[in-house]
N, C-alpha and C positions, 0 to 999 in steps of 0.2 A: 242043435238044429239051426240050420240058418233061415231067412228068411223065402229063399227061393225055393228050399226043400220043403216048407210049409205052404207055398201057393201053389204046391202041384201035388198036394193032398187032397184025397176025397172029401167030399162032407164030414164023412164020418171020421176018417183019419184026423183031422183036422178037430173034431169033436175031444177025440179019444187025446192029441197032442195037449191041445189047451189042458185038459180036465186033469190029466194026471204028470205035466210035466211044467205045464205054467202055473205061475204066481199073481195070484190074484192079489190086485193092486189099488182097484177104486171101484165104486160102482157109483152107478146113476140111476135116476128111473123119470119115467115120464106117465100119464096116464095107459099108455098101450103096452110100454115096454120095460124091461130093465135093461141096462147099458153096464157089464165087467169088463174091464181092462185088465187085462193078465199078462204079466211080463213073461218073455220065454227067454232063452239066453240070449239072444243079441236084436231082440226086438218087443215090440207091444202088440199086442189083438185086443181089439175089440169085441163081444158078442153081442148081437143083439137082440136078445132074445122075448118073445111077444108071450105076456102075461095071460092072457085069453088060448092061445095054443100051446105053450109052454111046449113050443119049439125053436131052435136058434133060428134066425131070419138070415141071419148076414154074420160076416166076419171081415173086420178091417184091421188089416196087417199093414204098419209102420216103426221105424224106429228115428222119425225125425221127433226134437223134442217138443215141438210148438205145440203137436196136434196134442201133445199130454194135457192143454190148456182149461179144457173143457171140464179137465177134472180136478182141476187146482182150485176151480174158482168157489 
């Protein structure tokens, strides 16, 4: 999948992509939320998914390598 065929994915599509076709890579968490990065074939997503609704909020799709930064550290 490329990356353009993933940002004209539904929520859900997009749900279903991550969950059963990316690699889950790093995670993070904060008091509200947890933060997985999950590699897909020629890019990274983010989830961010909030600990209290344990719903995905957001999804941030890149494959520059800087933004991996946050999860190196």
């Amino acid at each position: 999948m490329k990356l353009s065929d993933f940002i004209i994915l539904s929520e859900e599509g997009k749900k279903f992509a991550v969950l059963h076709n990316g690699i889950l890579v790093a995670k993070k968490t904060s008091l509200t939320h947890f933060f997985f990065l999950f590699q897909m074939d020629h890019f990274y997503v983010e989830t961010c998914f909030n600990i209290k609704s344990k719903d995905i909020e957001s999804y941030k799709m890149f494959h520059h390598l800087p933004l991996l930064e946050p999860y190196l550290e």
